[in-house]
Phi, psi and omega in degrees: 000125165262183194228325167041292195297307168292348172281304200302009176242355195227326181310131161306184179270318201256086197172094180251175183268112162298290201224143177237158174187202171179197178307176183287172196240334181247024167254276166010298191255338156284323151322316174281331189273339185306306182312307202299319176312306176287251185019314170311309207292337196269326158270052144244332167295328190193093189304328180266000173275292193309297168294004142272306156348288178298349166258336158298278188308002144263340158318299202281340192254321171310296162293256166349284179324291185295333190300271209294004174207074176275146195246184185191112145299107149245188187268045122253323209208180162221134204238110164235144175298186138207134180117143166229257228291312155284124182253187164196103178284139172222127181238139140245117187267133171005302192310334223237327150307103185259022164194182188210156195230138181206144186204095166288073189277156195325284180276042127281288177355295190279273205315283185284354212004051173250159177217208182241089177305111132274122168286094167272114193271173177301140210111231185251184181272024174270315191278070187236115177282161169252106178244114165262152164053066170250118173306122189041086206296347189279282195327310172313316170306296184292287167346315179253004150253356171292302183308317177295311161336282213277341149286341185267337184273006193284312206273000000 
């Protein structure tokens, strides 16, 4: 999925987007068949409970999920969405990150192969972003920190 539209409201001039992403596509899609399952079962108790039920839950996990939690790598910063109809951005620049978190819990791990980035900025581990049920949180890791590299050797 691209996001084009949400970066092109927040990029600077002299500032593009490396790399983009949002949730895994197979938390996603293990999400929906868990759902889709429980959905069956209610349409067989109520064919119009049920077949709404399955369309929310193919909205909220197909739609929404990725919509509402787009991440974004530039050559300055990271920049994340949150949010469709109400949003909330939050950017941090390079400078102000001192350390990154990578936490792979087990059945994320197995199932979904997705883990967690935690961003920490300067202050405590309180003052921390979360990019959750992100697909190859290591990989994810080295990309923004290669881009944290080439800033730093820039200043």
């Amino acid at each position: 999925m691209e996001y084009e539209h949400i970066w092109e409201k927040l990029l600077n001039n002299d500032e593009k987007v490396e790399h983009q992403f949002s949730i895994g596509n197979r938390y996603t899609t293990f999400g929906l068949i868990i759902w889709g399952i429980v959905a069956l079962f209610f349409i067989f108790a109520n064919f119009w409970i049920g077949a709404l039920l399955f369309v929310a839950v193919a909205f909220y996990h197909k739609f929404y999920l990725p919509t509402a939690n787009a991440y974004a790598f530039t050559n300055k910063r990271v920049l994340i969405h949150r949010g469709w109809l109400s949003t909330h951005t939050i950017s941090v620049d390079y400078s102000k990150i001192t350390d990154i978190h990578v936490a792979e819990p087990f059945l994320d791990k197995l199932i979904t192969h997705t883990g967690h980035i935690a961003i920490i900025t300067a202050g405590t581990t309180r003052d921390q972003i979360i990019l959750q049920h992100i697909e190859s949180p290591y990989e994810i890791k080295k990309k923004l920190d290669s881009l944290m590299d080439a800033v730093n050797h820039k200043s």
